[in-house]
VMD Tcl script that draws the C-alpha trace (Angstrom):
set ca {
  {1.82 -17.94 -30.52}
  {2.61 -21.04 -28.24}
  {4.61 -23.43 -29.15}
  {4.39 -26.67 -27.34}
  {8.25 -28.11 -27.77}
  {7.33 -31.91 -26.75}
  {5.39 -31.58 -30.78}
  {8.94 -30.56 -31.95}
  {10.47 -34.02 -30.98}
  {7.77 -36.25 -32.50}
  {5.14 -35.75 -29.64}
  {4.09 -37.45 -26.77}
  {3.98 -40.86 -27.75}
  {7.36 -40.43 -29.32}
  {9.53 -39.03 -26.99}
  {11.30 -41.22 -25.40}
  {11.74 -43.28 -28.72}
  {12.83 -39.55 -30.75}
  {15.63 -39.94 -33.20}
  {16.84 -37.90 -36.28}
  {14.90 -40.71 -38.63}
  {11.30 -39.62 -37.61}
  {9.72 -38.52 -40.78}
  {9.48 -34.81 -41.79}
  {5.83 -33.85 -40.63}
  {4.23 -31.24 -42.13}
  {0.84 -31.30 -40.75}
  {-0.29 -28.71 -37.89}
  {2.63 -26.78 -38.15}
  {3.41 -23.13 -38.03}
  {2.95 -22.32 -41.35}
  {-0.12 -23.62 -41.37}
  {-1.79 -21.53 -38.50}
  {-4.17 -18.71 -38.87}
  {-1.55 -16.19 -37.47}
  {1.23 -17.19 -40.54}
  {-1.64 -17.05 -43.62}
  {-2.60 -13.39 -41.81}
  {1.00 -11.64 -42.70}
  {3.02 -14.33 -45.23}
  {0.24 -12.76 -47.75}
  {1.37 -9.29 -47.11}
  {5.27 -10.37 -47.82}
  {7.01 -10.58 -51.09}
  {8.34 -13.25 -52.36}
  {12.34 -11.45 -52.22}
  {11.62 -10.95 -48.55}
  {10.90 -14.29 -48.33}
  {13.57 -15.67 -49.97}
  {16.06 -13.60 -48.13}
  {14.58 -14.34 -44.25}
  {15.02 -17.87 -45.25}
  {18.38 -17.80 -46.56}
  {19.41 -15.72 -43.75}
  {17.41 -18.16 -41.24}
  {18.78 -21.46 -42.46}
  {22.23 -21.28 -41.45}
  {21.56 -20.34 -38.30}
  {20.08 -24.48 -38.00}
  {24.03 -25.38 -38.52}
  {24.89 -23.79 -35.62}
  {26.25 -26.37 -33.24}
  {24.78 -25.83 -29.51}
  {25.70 -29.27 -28.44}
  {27.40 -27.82 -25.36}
  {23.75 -26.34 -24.39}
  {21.83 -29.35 -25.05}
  {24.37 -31.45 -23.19}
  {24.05 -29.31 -20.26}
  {20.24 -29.35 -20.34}
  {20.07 -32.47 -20.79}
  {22.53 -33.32 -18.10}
  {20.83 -31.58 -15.79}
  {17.35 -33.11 -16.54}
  {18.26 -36.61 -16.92}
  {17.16 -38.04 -13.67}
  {14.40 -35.83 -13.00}
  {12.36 -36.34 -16.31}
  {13.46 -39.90 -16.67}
  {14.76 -38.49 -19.87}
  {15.61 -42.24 -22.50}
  {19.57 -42.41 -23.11}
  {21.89 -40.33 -25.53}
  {19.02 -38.16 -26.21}
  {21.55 -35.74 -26.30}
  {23.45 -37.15 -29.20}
  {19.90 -37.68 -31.04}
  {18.89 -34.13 -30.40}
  {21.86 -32.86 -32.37}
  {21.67 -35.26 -34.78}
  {18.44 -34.42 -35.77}
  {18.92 -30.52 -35.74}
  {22.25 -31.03 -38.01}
  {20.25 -33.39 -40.73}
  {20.81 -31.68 -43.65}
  {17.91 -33.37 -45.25}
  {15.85 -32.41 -42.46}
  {16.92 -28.45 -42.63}
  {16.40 -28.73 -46.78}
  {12.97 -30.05 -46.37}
  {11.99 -27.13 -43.97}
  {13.62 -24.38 -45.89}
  {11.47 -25.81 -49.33}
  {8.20 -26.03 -46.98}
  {8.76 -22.18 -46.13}
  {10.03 -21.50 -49.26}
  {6.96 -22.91 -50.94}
  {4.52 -21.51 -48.16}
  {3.89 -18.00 -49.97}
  {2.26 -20.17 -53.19}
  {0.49 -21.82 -51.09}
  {-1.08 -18.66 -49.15}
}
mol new
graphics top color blue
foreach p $ca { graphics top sphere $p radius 0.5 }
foreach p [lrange $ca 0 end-1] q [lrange $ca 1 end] { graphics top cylinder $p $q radius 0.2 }
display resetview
C-alpha cells in the first residue's frame, strides 16, 4: 500500500500553509481502502482494542530532533514555508488530533 506523505500534511494545495489547526479529515484514508475492509473483518474487536492502545502512545513520542534535521536539510532545496518544523510537531503532539484518530480506528471494525 502507498502512501503518498504530501496527503498527510493537508495535500498539495496546503502545504506550504500546513499547521496543527487543519481539520481532522477522514475521507480517503487508510481505513477506508479496499486492502483495510479485506482483514479488519477477520480481527476481533480485543485485538483491536489492544493494537490501538499499544499504537497510540507511540504518536507521543517526540522526534523533533529528526524532523529538525530533515527539515534543516531540505529547507532551501524544496523551498520548504518557515517553522514548518515547529508546526510538524505541533501537529503530531495534538492530543485532540491523536484522540480523534484512535476513535476513527477504534470505531472502524463497526463500521466494516
Amino acid at each position: 500500500m502507498a502512501f503518498d506523505h504530501a496527503f498527510v500534511f493537508g495535500g498539495v494545495q496546503q502545504i506550504g500553509v500546513f499547521n496543527s489547526k487543519i481539520p481532522f479529515g477522514n475521507q480517503d484514508k487508510f481505513h477506508q481502502s479496499d486492502f483495510y475492509k479485506s482483514f479488519i473483518s477477520f480481527m476481533d474487536e480485543e485485538e483491536i482494542i489492544k493494537i490501538v492502545d499499544d499504537f497510540i502512545p507511540l504518536l507521543k513520542i517526540s522526534h523533533k530532533e529528526v524532523i529538525d534535521t530533515i527539515v534543516f536539510q531540505l529547507t532551501d532545496v524544496w523551498k520548504l514555508t518557515p517553522n514548518l518544523a515547529d508546526r510538524i510537531h505541533e501537529y503530531l503532539f495534538c492530543e485532540e488530533r491523536i484522540e480523534k484518530v484512535k476513535a476513527v480506528i477504534l470505531n472502524s471494525k463497526s463500521i466494516y
